[in-house]
C-alpha positions as CSV (number, residue, x, y, z in Angstrom):
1,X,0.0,0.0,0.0
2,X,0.9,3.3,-0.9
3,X,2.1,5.4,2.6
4,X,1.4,8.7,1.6
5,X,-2.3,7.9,1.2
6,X,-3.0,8.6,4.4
7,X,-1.7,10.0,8.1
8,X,-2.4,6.7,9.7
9,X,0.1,4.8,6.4
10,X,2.7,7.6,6.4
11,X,3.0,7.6,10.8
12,X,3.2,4.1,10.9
13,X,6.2,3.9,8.2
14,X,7.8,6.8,10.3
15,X,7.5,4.9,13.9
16,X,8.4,1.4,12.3
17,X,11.6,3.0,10.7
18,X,10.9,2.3,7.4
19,X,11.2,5.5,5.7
20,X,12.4,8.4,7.3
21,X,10.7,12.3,6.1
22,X,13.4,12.3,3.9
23,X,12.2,9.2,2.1
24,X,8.6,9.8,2.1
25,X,9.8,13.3,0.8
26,X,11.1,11.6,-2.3
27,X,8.4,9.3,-2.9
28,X,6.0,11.9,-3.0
29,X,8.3,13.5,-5.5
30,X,8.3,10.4,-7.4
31,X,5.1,9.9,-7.7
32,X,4.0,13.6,-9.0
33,X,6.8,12.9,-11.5
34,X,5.2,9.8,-12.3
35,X,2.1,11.6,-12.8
36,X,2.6,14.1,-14.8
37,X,4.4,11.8,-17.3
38,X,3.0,11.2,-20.7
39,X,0.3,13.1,-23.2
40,X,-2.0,14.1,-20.0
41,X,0.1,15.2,-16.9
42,X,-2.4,15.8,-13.7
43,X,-0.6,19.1,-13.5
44,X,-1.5,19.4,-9.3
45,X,1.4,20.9,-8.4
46,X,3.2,24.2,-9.0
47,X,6.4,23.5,-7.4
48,X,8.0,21.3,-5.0
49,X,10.8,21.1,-2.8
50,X,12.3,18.7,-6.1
51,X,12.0,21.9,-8.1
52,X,13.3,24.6,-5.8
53,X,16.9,24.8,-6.1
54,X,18.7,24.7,-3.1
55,X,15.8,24.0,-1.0
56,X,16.1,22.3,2.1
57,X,13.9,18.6,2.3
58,X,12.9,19.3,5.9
59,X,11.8,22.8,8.0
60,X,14.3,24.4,9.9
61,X,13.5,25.7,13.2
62,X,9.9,24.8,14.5
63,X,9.5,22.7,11.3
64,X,12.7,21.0,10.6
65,X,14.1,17.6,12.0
66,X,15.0,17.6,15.4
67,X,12.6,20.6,16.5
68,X,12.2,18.9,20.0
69,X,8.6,19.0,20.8
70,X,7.7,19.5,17.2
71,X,9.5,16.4,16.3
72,X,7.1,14.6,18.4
73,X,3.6,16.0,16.9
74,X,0.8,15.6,15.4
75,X,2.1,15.5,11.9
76,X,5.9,14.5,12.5
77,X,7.4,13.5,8.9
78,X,4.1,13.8,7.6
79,X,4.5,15.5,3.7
80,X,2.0,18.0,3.3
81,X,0.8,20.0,0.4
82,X,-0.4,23.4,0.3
83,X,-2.7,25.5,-2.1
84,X,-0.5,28.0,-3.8
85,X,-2.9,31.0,-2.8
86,X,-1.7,30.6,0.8
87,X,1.8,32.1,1.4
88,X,5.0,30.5,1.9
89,X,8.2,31.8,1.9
90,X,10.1,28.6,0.8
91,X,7.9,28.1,-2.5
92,X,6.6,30.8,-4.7
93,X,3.1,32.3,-4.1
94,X,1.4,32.5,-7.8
95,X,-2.2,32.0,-6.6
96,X,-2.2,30.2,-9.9
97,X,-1.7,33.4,-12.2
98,X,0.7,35.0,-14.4
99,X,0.7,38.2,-12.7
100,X,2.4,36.8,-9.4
101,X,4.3,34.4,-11.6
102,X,7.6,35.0,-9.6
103,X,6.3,36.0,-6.6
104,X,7.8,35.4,-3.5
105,X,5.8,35.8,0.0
106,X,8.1,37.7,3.0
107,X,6.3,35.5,5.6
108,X,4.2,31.9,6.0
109,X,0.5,31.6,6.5
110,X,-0.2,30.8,9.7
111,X,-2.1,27.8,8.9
112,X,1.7,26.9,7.4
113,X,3.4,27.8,10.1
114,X,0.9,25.3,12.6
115,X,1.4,22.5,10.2
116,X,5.4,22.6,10.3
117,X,5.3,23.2,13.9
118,X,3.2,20.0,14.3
119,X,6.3,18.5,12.2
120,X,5.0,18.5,9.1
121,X,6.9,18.5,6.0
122,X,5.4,20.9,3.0
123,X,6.1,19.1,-0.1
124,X,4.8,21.4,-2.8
125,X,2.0,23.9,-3.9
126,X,-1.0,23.3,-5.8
127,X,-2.3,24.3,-8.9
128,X,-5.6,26.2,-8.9
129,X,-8.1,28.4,-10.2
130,X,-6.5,31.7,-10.9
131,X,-7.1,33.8,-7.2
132,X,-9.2,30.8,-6.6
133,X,-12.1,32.1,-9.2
134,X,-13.3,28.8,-10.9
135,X,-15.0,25.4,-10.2
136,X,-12.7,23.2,-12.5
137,X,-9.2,24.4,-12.0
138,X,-9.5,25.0,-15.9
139,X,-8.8,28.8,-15.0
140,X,-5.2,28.4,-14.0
141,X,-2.5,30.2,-15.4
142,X,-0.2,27.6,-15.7
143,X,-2.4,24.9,-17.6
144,X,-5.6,23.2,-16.2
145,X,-5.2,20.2,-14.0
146,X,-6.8,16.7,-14.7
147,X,-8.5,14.4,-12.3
148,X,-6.7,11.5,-11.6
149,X,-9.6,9.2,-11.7
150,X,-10.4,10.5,-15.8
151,X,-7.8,12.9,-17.0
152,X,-10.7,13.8,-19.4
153,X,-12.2,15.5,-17.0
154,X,-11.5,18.0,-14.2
155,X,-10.5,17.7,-10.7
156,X,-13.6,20.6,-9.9
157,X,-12.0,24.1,-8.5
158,X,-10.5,26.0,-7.4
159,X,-8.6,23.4,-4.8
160,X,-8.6,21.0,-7.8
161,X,-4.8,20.7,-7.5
162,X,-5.2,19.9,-3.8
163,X,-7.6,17.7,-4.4
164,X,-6.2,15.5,-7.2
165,X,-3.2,15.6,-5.4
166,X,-4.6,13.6,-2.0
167,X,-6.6,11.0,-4.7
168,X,-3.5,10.4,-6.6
169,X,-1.4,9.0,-3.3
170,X,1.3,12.2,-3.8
171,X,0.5,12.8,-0.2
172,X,-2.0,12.1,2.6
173,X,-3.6,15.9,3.4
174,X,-3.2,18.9,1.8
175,X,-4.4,22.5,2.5
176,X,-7.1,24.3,-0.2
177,X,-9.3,27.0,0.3
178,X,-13.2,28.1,0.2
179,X,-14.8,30.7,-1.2
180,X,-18.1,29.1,-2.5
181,X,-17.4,25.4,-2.6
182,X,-13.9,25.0,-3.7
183,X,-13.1,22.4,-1.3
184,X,-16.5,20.2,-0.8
185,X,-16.5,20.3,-4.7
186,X,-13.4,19.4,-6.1
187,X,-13.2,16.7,-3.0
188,X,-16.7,15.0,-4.2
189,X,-15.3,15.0,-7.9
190,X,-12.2,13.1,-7.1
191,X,-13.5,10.9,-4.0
192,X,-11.9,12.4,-0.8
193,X,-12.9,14.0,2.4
194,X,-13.3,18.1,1.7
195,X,-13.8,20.3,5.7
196,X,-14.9,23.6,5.3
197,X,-14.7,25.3,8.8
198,X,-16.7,27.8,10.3
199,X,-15.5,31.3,9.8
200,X,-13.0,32.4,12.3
201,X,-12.2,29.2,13.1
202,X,-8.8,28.9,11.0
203,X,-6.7,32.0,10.6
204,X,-6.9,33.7,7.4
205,X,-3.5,35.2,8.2
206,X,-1.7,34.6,4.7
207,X,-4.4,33.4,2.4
208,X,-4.2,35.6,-0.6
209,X,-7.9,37.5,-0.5
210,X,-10.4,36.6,-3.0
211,X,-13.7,37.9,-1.2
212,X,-13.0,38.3,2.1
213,X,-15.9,37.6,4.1
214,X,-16.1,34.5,2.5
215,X,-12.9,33.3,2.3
216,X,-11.7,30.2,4.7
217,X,-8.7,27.8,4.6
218,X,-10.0,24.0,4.6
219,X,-8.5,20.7,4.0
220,X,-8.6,17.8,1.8
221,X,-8.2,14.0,3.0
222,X,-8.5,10.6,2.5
223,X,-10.5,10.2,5.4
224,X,-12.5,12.5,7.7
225,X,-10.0,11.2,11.1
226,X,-6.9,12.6,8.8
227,X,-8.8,16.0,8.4
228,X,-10.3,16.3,12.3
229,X,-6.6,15.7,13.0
230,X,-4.8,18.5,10.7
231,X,-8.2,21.1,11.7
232,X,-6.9,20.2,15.5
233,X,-3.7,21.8,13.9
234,X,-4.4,24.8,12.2
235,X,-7.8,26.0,13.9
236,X,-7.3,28.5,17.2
237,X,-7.2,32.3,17.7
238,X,-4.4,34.5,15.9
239,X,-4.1,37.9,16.8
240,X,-2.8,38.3,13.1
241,X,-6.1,37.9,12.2
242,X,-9.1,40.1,13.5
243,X,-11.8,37.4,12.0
244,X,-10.4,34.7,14.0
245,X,-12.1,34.0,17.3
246,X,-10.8,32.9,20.1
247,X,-12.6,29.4,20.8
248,X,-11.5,26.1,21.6
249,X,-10.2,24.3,19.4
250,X,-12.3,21.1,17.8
251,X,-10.4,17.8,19.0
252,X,-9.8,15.4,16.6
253,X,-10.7,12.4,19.0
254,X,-14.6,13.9,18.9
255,X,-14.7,12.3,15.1
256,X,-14.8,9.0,16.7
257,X,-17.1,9.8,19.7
258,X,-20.2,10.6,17.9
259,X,-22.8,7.6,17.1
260,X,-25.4,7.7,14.2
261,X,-28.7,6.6,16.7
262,X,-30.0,9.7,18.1
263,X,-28.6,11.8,14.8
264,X,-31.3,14.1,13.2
265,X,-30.3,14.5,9.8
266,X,-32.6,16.9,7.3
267,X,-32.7,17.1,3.7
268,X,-33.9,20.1,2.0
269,X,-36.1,19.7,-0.6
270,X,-34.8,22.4,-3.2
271,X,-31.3,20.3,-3.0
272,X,-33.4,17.5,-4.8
273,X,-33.8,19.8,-7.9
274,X,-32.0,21.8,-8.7
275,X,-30.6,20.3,-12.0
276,X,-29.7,17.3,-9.8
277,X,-28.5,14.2,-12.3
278,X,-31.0,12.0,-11.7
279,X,-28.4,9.1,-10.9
280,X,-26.2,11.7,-8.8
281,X,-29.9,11.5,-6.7
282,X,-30.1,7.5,-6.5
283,X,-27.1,7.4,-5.2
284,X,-27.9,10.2,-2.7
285,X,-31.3,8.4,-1.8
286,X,-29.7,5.1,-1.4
287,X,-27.1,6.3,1.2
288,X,-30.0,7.9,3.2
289,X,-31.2,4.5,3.5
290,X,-28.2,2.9,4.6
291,X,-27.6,5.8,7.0
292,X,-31.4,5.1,8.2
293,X,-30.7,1.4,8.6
294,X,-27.5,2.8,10.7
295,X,-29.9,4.4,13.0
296,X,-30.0,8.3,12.5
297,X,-33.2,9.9,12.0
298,X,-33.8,11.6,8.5
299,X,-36.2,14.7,8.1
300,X,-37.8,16.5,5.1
301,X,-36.8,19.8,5.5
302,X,-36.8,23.5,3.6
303,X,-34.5,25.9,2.6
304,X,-37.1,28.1,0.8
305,X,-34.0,31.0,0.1
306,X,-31.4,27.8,-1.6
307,X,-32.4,29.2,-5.3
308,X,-30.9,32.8,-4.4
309,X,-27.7,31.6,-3.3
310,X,-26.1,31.9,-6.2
311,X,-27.0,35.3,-7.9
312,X,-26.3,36.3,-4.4
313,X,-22.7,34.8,-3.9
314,X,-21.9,36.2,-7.7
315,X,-22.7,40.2,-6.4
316,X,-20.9,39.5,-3.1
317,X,-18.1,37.6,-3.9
318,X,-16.9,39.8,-7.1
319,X,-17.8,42.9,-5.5
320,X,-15.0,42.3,-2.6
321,X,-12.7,40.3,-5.4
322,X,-12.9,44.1,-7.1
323,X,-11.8,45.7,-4.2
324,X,-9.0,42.8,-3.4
325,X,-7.7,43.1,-6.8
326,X,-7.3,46.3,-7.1
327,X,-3.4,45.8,-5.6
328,X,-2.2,44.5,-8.2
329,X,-1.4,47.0,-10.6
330,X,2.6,46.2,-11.9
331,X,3.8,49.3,-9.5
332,X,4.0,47.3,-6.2
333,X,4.7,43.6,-6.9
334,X,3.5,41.1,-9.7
335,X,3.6,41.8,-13.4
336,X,4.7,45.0,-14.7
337,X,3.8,45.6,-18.7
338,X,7.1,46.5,-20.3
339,X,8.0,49.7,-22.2
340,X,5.0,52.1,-21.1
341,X,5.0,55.8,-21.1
342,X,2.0,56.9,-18.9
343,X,1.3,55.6,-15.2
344,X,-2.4,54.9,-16.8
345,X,-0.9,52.8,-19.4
346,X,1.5,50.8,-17.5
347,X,-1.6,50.5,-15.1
348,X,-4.1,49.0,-18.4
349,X,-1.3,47.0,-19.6
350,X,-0.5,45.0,-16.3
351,X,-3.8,44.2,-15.3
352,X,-4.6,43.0,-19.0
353,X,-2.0,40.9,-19.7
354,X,-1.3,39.4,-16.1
355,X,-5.3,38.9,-15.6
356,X,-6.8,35.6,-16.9
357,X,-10.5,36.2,-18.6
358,X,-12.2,34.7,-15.6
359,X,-11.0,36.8,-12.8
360,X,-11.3,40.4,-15.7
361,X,-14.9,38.9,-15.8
362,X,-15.3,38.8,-12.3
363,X,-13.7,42.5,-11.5
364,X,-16.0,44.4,-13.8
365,X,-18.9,42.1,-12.5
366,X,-17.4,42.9,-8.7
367,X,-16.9,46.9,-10.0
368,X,-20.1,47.0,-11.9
369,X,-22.3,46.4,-8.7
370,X,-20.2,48.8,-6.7
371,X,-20.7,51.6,-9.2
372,X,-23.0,54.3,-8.5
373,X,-26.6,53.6,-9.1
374,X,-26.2,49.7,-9.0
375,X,-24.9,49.2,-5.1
376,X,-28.1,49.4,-3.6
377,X,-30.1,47.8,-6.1
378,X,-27.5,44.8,-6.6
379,X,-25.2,44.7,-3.6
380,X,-26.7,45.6,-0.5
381,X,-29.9,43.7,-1.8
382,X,-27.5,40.5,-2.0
383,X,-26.8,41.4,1.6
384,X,-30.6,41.2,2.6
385,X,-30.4,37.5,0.4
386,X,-27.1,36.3,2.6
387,X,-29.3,36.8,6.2
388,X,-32.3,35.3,4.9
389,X,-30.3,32.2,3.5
390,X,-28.4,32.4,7.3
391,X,-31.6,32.3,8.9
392,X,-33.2,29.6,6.7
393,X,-30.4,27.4,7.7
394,X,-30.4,28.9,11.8
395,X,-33.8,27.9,11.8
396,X,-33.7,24.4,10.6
397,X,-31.2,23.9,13.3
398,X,-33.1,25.4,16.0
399,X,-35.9,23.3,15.3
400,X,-33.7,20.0,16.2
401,X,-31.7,19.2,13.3
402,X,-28.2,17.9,14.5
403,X,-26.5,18.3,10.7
404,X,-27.9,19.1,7.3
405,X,-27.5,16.5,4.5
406,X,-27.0,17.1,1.0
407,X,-25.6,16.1,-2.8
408,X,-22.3,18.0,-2.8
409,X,-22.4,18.7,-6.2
410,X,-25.1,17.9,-9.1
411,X,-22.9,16.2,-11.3
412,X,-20.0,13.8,-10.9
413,X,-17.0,15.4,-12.3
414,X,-17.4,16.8,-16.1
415,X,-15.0,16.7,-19.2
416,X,-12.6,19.8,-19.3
417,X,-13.8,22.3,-21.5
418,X,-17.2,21.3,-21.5
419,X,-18.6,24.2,-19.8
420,X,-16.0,26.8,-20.8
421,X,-17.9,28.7,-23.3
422,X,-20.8,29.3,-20.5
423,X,-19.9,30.7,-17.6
424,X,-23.3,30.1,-15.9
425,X,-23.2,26.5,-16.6
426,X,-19.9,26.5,-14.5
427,X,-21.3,28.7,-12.0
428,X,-23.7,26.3,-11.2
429,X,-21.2,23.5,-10.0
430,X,-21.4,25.4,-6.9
431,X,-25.0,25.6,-6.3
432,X,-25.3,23.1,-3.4
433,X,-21.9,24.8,-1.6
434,X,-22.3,28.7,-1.5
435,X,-25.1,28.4,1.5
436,X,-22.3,27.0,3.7
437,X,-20.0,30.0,2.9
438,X,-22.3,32.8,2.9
439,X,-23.9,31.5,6.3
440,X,-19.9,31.1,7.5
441,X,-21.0,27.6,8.9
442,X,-18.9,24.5,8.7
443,X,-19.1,21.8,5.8
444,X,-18.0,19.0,4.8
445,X,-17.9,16.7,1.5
446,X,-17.3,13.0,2.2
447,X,-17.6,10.2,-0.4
448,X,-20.9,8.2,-1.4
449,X,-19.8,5.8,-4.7
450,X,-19.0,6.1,-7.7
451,X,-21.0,6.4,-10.6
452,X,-19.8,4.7,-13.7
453,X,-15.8,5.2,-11.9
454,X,-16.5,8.6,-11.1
455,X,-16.5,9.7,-7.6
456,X,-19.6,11.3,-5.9
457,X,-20.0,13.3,-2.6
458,X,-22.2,14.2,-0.2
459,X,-22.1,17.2,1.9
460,X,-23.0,17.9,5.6
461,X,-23.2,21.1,6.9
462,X,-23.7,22.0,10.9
463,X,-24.4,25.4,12.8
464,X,-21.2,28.1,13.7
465,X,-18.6,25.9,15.2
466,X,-19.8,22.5,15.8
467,X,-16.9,20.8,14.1
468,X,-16.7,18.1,16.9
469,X,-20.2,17.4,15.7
470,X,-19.6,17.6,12.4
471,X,-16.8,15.6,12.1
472,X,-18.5,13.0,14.5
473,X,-21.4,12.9,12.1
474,X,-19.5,12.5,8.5
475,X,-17.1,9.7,10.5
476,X,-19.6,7.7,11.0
477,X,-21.3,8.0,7.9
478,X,-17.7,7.3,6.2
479,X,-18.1,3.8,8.7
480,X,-21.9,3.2,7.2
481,X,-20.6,3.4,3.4
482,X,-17.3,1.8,3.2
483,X,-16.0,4.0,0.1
484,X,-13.8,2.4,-2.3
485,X,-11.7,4.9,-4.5
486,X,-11.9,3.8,-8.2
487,X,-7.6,4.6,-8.0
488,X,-7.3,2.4,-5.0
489,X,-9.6,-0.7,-6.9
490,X,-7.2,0.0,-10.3
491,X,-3.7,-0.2,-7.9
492,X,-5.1,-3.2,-5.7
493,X,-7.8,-5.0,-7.3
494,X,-11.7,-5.0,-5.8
495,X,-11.8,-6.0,-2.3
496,X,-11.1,-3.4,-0.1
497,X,-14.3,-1.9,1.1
498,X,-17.6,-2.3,-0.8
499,X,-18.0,-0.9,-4.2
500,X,-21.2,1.1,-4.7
501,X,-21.0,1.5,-8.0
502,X,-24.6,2.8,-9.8
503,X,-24.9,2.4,-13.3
């Protein structure tokens, strides 16, 4: 068995001696290389500590071998990998686009700095959506990556390189980021475990701002223990970061204290439309009755503002991605446009060469609602949209509803290019995710089957900061279902767990 699939594999090689960080360092390295080989390279990864010259293998200081009580942690040896719209100061920071192409962070995320001081090793960055605008990963700047299940077809966005690179074996966890769904999404299209936390709960100290009261920094698995255990990690109060609260932190030992009898679980009935495939909603029905049969209690429930969510995530998040981009304009960092002889110029040049068309689209969409005349009508009316989808969701919980239970996405994972040409076709990957974000409660994707070899998720969602419960919840379901990952059957042959294959 591969070690780097997950914690568990890659710990136990560590404490038996048979690999050292070093080791595990270089198969990971191996394996991307492996990869990306041939016509149709995955393409998860940006760079690596194989492709930084002179780059150390392990962290120094609270990171590095021998870091005393680091040494001893959660994550000790562990290879991680990290989106590349969180900063580092050992890899470049491109946030997957042209104009940051060489651009090198003074200071790690915090997030980054927690993992290394828990002993973990960052192996690489990841290939994304360009500033994390997409749902396909088609929108990088640096080519589009493929999911490793079909490398017809995309690994969903914009943590697509995150998330191919956890189902691919390169390593066990790796870091991504949500906006609107670009963790739960891209994990249901490639089979593995996508948390979104609550908002607040994980410093956004370091993740480069798309929209920032959306924005959070999640984490993609094999396995919902691996991702309680790397959340115990990175969650907790930072005084770099105003957002982040000061609570306690979710302990990763709750995901396996939680028990499916007694479990309220409510499905909304505008999740079941929706453009849902209808096979996507057998698959979904016939894990609700396998989590019945487990013991947990399932209730028809409504979400009555669902079809607003995303008209109103496209004002809000653009509007603040207009704001957040307006940086970078080739004067402070990032792309500069050569050989220009007014400021105005080299201002039109940058931004128009360095911008990919997905994130020009969403500035003038962002600056269009901002604009005099249209904020009231468009922008604070999307705000009025965000507390009546909050309170939808509040009250469902209040009325004894332990989690929410839902498709992840509509589709298992489609062909690259096919929904290029229509923006709102793509858009609308999203469409059972944005709730969670604009609400700022915490999600998660976890694994159902596979329908003809392609990977499908369902999401949970909980209220503000019940991780513990969250966690506890999707563990047991993971229990329940016995997931196996088409990649795992092709390396191993059928037989380990039970293949629910629809056709």
């Amino acid at each position: 068995m591969n070690p780097l699939r997950t914690l568990t594999a890659a710990r136990a090689v560590l404490g038996r001696g048979e690999a050292s960080p070093d080791e595990l360092l270089d198969l990971a390295e191996t394996r991307n290389q492996e990869l990306n080989a041939g016509p149709e390279p995955l393409n998860a990864f940006l760079s690596t500590v194989g492709s930084q010259t002179g780059a150390p293998k392990v962290g120094e200081g609270a990171g590095g071998a021998g870091g005393g009580d680091s040494a001893r942690g959660l994550l000790a040896g562990v290879p991680v990998a990290v989106k590349d719209n969180i900063c580092t100061t050992r890899f470049p920071t491109t946030c997957g686009s042209r104009i940051l192409a060489d651009f090198r962070s003074p200071y790690d995320a915090t997030a980054v700095r927690r993992l290394e001081a828990a002993g973990a090793r960052v192996f690489g960055k990841t290939n994304l959506d360009e500033f994390a605008m997409g749902s396909s990963t088609e929108n990088s700047g640096f080519g589009a990556v493929r999911n490793p299940v079909d490398r017809d077809r995309v690994p969903g966005g914009s943590s697509g390189g995150s998330a191919a690179a956890v189902a691919a074996g390169v390593v066990p966890v790796a870091l991504g980021s949500s906006t609107g769904g670009s963790v739960r999404q891209p994990a249901s299209f490639c089979g593995v475990v996508g948390v979104k936390p609550t908002y607040g709960r994980v410093s956004r100290y370091g993740l480069v701002a798309f929209a920032s009261s959306l924005d959070v920094i999640g984490i993609l698995s094999r396995n919902v223990a691996d991702a309680a255990t790397v959340l115990e990690v990175i969650a907790g109060h930072d005084r770099y970061d105003a957002t982040c609260q000061d609570r306690p932190v979710p302990r990763a030992a709750a995901a396996s204290e939680m028990d499916l009898p007694g479990v309220t679980l409510g499905v909304p009935e505008e999740y079941l439309g929706l453009g849902l495939d209808s096979r996507v909603r057998g698959l979904f029905e016939s894990t609700l009755e396998e989590v019945t049969r487990a013991g947990a209690t399932v209730r028809k429930i409504s979400l009555p503002s669902t079809p607003a969510a995303i008209p109103c995530y496209y004002v809000i998040a653009p509007a603040e991605a207009s704001s957040n981009l307006a940086r970078y304009d080739g004067a402070r960092y990032g792309y500069r446009a050569p050989a220009t002889d007014r400021l105005l110029d080299m201002y039109e040049r940058s931004r128009g060469e360095g911008f990919g068309q997905e994130v020009k689209r969403r500035i003038m969409l962002g600056t269009y609602v901002l604009s005099a005349g249209y904020y009231e009508a468009y922008y604070l009316r999307a705000h009025e949209v965000r507390l009546a989808i909050a309170r939808d969701l509040d009250s469902v919980f209040a009325a004894g509803v332990d989690a929410i239970f839902t498709p992840t996405s509509p589709t298992p994972a489609f062909r690259l290019g096919e929904k290029l040409a229509d923006p709102y076709e793509m858009y609308l990957a999203d469409v059972y995710t944005v709730s969670a974000n604009l609400a700022g409660i915490p999600a998660v994707s976890i694994p159902i089957g596979n329908l003809e070899g392609l990977p499908v998720g369902g999401q949970l969602m909980c209220p503000h900061w019940e991780e513990e419960r969250l966690l506890g919840i999707a563990g047991r379901i993971e229990d329940v279902i016995e997931y196996a990952h088409p990649l795992d059957d092709a390396e191993e042959g059928a037989g380990a767990g039970v293949d629910r294959e629809e056709s």
